[in-house]
ROVEXMAR-646906 format. One record per atom (N, C-alpha, C, O, CB): x, z, y; atom name; residue number from 1; residue in three letters. Coordinates in pm, 1 decimal. Atoms other than C-alpha are relative to their C-alpha. Glycine has a CB too. Layout:
REM residues N
PT / xx / zz / yy / at / i / aa
PT / X / Z / Y / CA / NUM / ALA $
...
//
This chain:
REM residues 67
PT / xx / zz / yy / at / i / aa
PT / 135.7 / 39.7 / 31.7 / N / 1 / UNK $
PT / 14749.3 / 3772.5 / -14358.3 / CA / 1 / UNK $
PT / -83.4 / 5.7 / 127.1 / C / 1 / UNK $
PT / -89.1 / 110.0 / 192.3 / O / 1 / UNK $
PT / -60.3 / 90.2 / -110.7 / CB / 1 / UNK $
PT / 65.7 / -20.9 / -91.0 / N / 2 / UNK $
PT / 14527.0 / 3674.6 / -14099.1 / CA / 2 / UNK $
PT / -179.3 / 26.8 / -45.6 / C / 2 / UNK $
PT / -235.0 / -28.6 / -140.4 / O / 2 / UNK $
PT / 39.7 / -115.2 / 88.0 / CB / 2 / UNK $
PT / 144.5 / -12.4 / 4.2 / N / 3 / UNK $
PT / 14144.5 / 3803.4 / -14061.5 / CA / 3 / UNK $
PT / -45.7 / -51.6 / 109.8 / C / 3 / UNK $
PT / 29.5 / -78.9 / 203.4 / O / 3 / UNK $
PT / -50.6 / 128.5 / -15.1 / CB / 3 / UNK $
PT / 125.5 / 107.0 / -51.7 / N / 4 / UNK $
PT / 13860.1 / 3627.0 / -13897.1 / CA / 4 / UNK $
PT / -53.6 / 140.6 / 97.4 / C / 4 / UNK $
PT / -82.7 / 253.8 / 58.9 / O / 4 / UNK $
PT / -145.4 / -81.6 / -159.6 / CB / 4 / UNK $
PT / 32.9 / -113.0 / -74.9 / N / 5 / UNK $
PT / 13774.4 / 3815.8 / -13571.0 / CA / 5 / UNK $
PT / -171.9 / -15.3 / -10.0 / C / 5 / UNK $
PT / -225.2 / -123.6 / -34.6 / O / 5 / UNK $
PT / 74.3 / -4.5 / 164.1 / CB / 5 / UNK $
PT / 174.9 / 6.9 / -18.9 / N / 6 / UNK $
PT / 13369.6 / 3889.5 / -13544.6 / CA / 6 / UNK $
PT / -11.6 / -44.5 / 101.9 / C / 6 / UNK $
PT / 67.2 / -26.1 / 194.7 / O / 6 / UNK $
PT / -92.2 / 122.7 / 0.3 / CB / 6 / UNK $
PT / 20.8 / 80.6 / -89.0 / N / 7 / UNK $
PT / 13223.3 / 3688.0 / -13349.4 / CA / 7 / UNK $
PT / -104.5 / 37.9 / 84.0 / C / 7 / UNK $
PT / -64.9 / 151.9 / 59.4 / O / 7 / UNK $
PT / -14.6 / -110.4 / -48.4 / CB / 7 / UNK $
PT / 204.2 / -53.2 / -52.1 / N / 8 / UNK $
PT / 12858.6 / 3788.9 / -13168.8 / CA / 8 / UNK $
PT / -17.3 / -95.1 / 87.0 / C / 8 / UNK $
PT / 30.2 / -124.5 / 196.7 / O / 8 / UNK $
PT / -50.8 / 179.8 / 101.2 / CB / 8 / UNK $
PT / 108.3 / 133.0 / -57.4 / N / 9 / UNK $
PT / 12653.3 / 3517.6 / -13097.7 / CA / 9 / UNK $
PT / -116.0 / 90.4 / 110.4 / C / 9 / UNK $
PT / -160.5 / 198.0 / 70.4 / O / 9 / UNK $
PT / -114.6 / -93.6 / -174.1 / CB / 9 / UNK $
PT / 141.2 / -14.9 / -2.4 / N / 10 / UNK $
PT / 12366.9 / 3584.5 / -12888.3 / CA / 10 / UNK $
PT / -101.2 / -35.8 / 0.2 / C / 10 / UNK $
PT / -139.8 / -127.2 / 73.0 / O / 10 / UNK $
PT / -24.9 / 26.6 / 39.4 / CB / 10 / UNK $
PT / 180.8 / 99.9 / 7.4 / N / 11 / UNK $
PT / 12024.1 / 3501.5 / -12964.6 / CA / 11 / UNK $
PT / -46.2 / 2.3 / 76.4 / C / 11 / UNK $
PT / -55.8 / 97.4 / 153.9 / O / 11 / UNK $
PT / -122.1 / 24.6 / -74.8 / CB / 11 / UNK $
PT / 44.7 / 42.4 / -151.0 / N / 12 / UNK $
PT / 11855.0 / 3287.3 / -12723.0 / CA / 12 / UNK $
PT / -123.9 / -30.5 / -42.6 / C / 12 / UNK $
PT / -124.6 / -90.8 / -149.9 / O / 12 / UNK $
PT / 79.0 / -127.6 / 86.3 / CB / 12 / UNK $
PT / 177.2 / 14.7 / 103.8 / N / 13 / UNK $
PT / 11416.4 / 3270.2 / -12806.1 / CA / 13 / UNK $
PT / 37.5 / -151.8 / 83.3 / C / 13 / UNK $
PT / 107.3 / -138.9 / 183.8 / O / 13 / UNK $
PT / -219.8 / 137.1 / 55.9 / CB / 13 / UNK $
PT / 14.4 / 101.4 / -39.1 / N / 14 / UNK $
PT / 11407.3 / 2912.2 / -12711.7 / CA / 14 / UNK $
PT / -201.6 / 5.2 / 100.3 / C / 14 / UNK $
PT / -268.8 / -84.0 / 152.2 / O / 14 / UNK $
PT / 40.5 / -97.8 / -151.7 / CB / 14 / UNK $
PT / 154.8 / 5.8 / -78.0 / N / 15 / UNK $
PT / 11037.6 / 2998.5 / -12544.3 / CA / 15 / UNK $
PT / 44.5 / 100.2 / 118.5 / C / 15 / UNK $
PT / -46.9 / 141.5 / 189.9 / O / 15 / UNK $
PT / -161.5 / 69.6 / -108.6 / CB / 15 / UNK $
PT / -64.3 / -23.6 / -136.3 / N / 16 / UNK $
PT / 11236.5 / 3151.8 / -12270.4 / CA / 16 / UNK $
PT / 32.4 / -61.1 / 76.0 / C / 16 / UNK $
PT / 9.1 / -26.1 / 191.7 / O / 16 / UNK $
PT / 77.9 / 43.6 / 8.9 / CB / 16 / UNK $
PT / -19.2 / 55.1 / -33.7 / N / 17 / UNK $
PT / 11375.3 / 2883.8 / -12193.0 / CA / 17 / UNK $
PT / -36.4 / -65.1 / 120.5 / C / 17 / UNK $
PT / 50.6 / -74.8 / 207.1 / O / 17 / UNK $
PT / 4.6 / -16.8 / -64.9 / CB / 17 / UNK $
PT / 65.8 / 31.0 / -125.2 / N / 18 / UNK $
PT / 11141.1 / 2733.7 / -11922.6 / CA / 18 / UNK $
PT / 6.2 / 76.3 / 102.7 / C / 18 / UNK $
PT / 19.8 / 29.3 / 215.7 / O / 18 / UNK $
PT / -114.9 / -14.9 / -12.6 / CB / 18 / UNK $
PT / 26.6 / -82.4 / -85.0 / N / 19 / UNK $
PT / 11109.8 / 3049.1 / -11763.7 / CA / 19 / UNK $
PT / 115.6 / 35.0 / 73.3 / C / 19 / UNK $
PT / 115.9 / 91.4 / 182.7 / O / 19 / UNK $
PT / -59.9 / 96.5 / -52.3 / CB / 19 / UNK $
PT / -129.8 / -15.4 / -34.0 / N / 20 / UNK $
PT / 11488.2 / 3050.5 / -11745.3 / CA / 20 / UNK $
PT / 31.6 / -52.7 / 100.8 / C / 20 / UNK $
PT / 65.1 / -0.9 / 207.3 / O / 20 / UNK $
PT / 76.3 / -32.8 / -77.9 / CB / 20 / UNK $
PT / -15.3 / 99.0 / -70.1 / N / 21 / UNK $
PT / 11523.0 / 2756.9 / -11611.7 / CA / 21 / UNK $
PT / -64.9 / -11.4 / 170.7 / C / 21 / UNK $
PT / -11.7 / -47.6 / 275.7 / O / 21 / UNK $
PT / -50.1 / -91.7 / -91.0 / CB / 21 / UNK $
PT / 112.4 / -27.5 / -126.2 / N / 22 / UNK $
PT / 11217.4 / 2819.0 / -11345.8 / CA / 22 / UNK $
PT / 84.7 / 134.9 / 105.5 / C / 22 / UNK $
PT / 71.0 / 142.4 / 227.6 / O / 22 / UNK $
PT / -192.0 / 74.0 / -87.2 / CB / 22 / UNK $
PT / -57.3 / -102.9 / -104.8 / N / 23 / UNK $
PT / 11427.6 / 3133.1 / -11203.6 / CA / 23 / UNK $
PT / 110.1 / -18.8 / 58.3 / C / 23 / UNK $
PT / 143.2 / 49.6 / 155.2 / O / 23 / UNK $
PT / 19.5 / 116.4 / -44.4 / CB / 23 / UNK $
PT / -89.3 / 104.8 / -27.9 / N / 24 / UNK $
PT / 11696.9 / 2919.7 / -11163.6 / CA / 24 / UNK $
PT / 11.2 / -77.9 / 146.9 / C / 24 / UNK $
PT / 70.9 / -70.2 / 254.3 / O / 24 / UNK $
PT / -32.5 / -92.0 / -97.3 / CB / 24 / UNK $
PT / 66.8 / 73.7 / -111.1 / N / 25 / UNK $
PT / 11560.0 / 2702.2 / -10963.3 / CA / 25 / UNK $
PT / -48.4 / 65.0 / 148.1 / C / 25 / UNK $
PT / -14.3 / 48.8 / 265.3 / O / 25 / UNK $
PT / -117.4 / -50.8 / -63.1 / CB / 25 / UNK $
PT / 4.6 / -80.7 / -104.1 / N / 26 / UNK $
PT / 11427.7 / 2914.2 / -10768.4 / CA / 26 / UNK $
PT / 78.0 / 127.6 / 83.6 / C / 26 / UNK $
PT / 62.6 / 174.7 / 196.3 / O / 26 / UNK $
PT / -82.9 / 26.4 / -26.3 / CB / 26 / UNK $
PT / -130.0 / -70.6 / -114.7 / N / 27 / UNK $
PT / 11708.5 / 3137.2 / -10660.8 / CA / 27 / UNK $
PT / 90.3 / -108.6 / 25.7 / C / 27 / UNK $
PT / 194.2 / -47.9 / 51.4 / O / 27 / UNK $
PT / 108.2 / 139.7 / -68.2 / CB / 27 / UNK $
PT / -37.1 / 75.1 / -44.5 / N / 28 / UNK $
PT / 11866.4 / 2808.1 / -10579.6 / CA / 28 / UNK $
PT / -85.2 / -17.7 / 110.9 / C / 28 / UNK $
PT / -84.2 / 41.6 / 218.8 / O / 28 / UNK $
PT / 23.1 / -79.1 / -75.9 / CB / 28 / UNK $
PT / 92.3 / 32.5 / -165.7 / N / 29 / UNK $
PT / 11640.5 / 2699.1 / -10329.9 / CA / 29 / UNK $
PT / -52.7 / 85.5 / 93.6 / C / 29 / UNK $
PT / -108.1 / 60.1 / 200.6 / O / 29 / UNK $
PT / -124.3 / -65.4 / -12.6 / CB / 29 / UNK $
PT / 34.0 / -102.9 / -116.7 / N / 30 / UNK $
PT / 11590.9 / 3049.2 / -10202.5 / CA / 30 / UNK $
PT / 146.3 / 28.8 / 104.9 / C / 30 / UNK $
PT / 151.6 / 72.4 / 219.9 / O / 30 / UNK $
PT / -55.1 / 163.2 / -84.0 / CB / 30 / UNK $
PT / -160.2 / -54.6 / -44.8 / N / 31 / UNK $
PT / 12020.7 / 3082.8 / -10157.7 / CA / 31 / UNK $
PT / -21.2 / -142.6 / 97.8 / C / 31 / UNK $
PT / 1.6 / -136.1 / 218.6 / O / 31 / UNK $
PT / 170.8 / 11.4 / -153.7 / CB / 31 / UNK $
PT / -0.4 / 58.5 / -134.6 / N / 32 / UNK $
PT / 11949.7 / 2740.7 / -9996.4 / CA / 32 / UNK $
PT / -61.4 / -18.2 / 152.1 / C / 32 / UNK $
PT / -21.0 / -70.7 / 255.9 / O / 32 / UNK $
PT / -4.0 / -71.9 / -26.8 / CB / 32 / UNK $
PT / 96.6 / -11.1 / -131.9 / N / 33 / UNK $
PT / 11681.8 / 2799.0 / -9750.3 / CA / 33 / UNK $
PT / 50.4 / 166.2 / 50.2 / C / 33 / UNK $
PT / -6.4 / 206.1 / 151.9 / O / 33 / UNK $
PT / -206.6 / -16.6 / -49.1 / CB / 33 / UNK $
PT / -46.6 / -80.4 / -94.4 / N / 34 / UNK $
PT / 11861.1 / 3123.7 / -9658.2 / CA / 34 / UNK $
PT / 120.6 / 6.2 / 77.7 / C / 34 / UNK $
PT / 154.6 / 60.1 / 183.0 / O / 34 / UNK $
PT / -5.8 / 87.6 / -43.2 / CB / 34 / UNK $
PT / -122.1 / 104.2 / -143.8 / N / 35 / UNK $
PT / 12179.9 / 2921.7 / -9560.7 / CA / 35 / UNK $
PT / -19.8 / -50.8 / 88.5 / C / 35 / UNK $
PT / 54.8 / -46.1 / 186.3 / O / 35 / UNK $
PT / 68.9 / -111.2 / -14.4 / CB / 35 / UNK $
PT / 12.9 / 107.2 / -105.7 / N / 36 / UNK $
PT / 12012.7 / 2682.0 / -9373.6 / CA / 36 / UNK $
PT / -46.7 / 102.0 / 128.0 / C / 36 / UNK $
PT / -1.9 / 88.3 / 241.8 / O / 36 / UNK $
PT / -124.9 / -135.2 / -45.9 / CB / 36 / UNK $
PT / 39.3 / -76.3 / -113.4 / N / 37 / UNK $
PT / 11835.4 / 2957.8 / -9168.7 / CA / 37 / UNK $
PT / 173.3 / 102.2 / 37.6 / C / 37 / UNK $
PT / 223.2 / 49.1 / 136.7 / O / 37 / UNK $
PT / -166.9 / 111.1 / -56.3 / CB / 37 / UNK $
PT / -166.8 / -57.8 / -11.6 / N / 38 / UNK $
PT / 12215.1 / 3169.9 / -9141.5 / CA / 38 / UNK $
PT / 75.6 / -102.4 / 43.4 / C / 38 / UNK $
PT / 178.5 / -56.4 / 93.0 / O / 38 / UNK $
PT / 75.5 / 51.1 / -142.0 / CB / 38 / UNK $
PT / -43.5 / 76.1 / -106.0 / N / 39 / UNK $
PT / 12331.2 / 2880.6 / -8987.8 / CA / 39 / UNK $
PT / -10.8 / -57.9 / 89.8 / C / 39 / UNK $
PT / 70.8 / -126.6 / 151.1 / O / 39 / UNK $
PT / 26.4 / -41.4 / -7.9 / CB / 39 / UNK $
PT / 79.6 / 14.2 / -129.0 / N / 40 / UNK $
PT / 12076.9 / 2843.3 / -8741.1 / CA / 40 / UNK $
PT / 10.7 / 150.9 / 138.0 / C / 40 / UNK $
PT / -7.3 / 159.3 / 259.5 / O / 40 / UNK $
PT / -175.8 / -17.7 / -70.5 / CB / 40 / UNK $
PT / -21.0 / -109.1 / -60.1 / N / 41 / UNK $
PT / 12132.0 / 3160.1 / -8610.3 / CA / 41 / UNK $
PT / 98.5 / 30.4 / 113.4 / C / 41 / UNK $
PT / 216.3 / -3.3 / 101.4 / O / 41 / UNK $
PT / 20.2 / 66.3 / -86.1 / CB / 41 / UNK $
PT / -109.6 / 27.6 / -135.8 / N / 42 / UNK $
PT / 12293.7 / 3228.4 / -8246.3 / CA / 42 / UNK $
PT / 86.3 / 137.4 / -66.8 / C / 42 / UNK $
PT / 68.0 / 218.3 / -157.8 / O / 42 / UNK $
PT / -82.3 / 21.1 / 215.0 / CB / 42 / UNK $
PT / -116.3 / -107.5 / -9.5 / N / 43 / UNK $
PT / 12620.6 / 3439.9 / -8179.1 / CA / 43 / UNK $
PT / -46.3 / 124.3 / 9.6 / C / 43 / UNK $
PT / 16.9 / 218.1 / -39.0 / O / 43 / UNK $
PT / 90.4 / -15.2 / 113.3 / CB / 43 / UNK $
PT / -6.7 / -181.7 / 14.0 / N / 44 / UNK $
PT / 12419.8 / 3769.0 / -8094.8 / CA / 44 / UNK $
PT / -74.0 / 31.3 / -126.3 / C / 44 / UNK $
PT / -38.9 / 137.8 / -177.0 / O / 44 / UNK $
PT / -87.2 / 97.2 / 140.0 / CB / 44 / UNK $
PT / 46.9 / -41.2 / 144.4 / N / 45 / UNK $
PT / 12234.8 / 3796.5 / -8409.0 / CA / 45 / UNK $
PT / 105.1 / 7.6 / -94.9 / C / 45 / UNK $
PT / 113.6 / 108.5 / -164.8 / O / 45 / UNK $
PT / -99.9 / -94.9 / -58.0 / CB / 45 / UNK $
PT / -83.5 / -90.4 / 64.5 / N / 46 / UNK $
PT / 12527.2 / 3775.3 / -8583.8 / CA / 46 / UNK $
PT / 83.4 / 49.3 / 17.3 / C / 46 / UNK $
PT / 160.4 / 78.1 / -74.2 / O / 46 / UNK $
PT / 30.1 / -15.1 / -65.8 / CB / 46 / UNK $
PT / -107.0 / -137.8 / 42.6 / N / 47 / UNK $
PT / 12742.5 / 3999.0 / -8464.9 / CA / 47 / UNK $
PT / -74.3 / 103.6 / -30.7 / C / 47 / UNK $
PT / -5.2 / 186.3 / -90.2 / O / 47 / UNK $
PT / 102.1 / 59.8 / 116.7 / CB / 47 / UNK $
PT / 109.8 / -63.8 / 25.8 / N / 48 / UNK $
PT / 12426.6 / 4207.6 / -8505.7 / CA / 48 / UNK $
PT / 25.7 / 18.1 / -124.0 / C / 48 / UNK $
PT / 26.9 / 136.4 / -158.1 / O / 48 / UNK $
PT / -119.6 / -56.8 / 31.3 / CB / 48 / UNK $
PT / 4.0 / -21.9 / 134.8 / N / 49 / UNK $
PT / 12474.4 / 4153.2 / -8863.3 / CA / 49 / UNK $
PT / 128.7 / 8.7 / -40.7 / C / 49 / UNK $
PT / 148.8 / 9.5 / -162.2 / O / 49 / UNK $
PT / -70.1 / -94.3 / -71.2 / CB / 49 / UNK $
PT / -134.7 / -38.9 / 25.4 / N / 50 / UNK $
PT / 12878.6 / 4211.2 / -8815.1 / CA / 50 / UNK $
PT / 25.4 / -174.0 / -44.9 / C / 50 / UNK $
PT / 82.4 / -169.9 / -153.9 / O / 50 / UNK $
PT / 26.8 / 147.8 / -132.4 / CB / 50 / UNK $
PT / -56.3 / 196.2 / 23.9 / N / 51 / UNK $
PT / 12951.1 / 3774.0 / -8864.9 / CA / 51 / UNK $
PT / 13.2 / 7.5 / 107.4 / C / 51 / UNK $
PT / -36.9 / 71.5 / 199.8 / O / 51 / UNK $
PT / -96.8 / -152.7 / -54.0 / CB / 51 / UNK $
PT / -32.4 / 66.5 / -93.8 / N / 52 / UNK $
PT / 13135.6 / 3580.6 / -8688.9 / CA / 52 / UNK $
PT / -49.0 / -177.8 / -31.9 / C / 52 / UNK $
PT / -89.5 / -219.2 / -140.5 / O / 52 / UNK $
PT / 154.3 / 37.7 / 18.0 / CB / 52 / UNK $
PT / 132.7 / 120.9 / 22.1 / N / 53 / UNK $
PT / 12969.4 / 3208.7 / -8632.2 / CA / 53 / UNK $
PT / 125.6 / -52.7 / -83.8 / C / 53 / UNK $
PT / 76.0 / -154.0 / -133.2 / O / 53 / UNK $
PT / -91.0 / -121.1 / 162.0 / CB / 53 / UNK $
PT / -105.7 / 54.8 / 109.8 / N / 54 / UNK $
PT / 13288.1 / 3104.7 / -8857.0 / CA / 54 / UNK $
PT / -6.5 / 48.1 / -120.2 / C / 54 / UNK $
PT / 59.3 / -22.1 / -197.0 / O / 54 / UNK $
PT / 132.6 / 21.1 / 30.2 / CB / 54 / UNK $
PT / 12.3 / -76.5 / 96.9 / N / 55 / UNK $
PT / 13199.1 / 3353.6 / -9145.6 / CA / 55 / UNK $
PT / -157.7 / -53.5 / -37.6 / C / 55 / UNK $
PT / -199.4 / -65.1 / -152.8 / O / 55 / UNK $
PT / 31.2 / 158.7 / 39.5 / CB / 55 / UNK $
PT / 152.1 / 66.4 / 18.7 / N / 56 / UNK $
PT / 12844.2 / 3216.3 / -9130.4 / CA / 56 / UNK $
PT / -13.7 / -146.3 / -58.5 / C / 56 / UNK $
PT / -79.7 / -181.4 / -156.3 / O / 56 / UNK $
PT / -72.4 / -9.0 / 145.4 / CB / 56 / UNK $
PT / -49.2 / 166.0 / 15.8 / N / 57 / UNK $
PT / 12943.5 / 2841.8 / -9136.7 / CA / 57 / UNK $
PT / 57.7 / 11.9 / -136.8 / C / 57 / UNK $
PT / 18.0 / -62.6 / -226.3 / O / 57 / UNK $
PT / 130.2 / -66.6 / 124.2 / CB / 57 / UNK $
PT / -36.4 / 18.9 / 127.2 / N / 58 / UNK $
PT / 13140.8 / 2936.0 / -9423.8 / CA / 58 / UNK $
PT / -86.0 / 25.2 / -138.9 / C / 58 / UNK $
PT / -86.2 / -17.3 / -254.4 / O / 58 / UNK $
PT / 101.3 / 68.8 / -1.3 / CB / 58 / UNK $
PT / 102.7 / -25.5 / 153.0 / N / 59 / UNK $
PT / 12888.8 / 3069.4 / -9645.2 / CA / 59 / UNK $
PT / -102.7 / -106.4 / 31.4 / C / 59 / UNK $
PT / -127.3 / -167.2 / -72.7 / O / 59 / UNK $
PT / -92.9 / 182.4 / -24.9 / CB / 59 / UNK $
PT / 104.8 / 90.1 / 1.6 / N / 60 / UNK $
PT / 12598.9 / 2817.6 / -9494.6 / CA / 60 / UNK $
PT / 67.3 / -130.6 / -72.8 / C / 60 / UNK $
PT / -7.8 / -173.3 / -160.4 / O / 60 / UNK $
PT / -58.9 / -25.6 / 153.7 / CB / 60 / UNK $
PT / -109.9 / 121.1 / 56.0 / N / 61 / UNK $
PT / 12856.9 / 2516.3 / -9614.8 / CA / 61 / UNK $
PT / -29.1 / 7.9 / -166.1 / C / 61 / UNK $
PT / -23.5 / -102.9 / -219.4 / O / 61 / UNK $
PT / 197.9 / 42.8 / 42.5 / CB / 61 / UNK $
PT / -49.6 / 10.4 / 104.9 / N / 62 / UNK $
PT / 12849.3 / 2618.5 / -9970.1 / CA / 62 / UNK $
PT / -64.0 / -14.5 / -125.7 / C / 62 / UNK $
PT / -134.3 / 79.0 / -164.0 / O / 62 / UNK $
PT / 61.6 / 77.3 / 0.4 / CB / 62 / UNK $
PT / 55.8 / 53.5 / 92.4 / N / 63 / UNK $
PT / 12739.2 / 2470.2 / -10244.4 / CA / 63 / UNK $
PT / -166.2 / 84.9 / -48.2 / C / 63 / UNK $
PT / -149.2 / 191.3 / -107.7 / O / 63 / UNK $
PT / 118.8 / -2.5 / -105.9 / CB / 63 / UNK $
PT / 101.1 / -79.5 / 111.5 / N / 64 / UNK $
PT / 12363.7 / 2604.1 / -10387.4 / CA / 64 / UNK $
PT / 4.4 / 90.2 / -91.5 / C / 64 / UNK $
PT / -56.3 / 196.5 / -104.2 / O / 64 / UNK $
PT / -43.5 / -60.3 / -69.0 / CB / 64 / UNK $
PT / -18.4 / -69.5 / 98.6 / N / 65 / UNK $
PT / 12502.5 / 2685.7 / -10671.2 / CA / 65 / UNK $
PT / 85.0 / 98.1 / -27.0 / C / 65 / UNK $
PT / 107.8 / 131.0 / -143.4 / O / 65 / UNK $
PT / 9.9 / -59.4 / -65.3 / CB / 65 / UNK $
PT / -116.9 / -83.9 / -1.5 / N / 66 / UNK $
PT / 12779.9 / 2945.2 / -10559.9 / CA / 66 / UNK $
PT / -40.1 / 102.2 / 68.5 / C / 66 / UNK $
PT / -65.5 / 98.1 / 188.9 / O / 66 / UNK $
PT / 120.6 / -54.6 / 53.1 / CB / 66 / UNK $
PT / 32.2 / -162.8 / -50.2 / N / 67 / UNK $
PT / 12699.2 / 3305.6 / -10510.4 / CA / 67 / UNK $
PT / 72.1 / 6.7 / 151.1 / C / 67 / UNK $
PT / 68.2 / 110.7 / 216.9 / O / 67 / UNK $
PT / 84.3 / 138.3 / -122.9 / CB / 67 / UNK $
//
């Protein structure tokens, strides 16, 4: 006999929504304007910050939307 596992939904207020969306947005365009500056950055700053200009490049490269 099989039983029906519980499920848990979670409730989402739909008047959140905007605000969701708005923080969104904006840690996107903050992760991108702190790539673009991290890949402006010379060789002694970052070893300063322990990067190499190849470890930098790799994270400035990468998509917006990827941690």
């Amino acid at each position: 006999m099989l039983r029906a596992l519980p499920i848990m939904i979670r409730q989402f207020d739909l008047k959140q929504l905007p605000a969701a969306i708005a923080d969104t947005l904006l840690s996107w365009q903050a992760r991108a304007n702190e790539r673009h500056v991290l890949s402006q950055l010379d060789d002694r700053l970052l070893h300063d910050m322990g990067l190499t200009r190849q470890q930098a490049l790799n994270e400035a490269y990468k998509p917006f939307w990827r941690i």
